[in-house]
N, C-alpha and C positions, 0 to 999 in steps of 0.2 A: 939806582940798583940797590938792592936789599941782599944784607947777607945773614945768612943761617949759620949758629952752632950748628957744632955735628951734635950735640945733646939733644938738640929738639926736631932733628930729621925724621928720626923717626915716627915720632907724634904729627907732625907735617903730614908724612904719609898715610899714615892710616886716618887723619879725618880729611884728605884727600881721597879716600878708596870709597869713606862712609860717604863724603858729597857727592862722588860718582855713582854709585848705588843709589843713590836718593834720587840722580838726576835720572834713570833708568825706572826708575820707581813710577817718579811723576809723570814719564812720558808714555808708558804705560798706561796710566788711569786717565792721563786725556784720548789718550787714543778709545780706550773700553767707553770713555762717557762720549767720546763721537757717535760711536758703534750707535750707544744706548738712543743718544740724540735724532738721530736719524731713524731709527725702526720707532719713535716715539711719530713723528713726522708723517712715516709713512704710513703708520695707524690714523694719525688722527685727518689725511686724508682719503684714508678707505672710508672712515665714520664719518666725515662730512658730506652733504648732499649738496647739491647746487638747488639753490632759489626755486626757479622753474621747476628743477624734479621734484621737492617738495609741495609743490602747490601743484603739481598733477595729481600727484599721490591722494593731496589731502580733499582736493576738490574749492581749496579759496584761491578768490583772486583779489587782488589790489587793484 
């Protein structure tokens, strides 16, 4: 067990308040770079064609 002056409680506290903010911060920006991650994904399978449909398209075969 660790014991605290009453001198330094308060400095305790407030870079307790600043970590909890910070941890609100970062879970925030993973959440918004999911968001980003996924609408990235789903673009980049609206813009990809399958095999087959491009070679309808284009007229070659393998």
């Amino acid at each position: 067990m660790t014991y605290i002056k009453k001198e330094s409680l308060e400095e305790i506290k407030a870079e307790a308040g600043e970590y909890t903010r910070f941890q609100h911060r970062l879970a925030r920006l993973k959440k918004i770079n999911f968001e980003i991650r996924s609408l990235l994904e789903n673009i980049r399978g609206i813009n990809s064609r399958e095999v087959d449909d491009y070679r309808k398209k284009t007229g070659r075969r393998k």
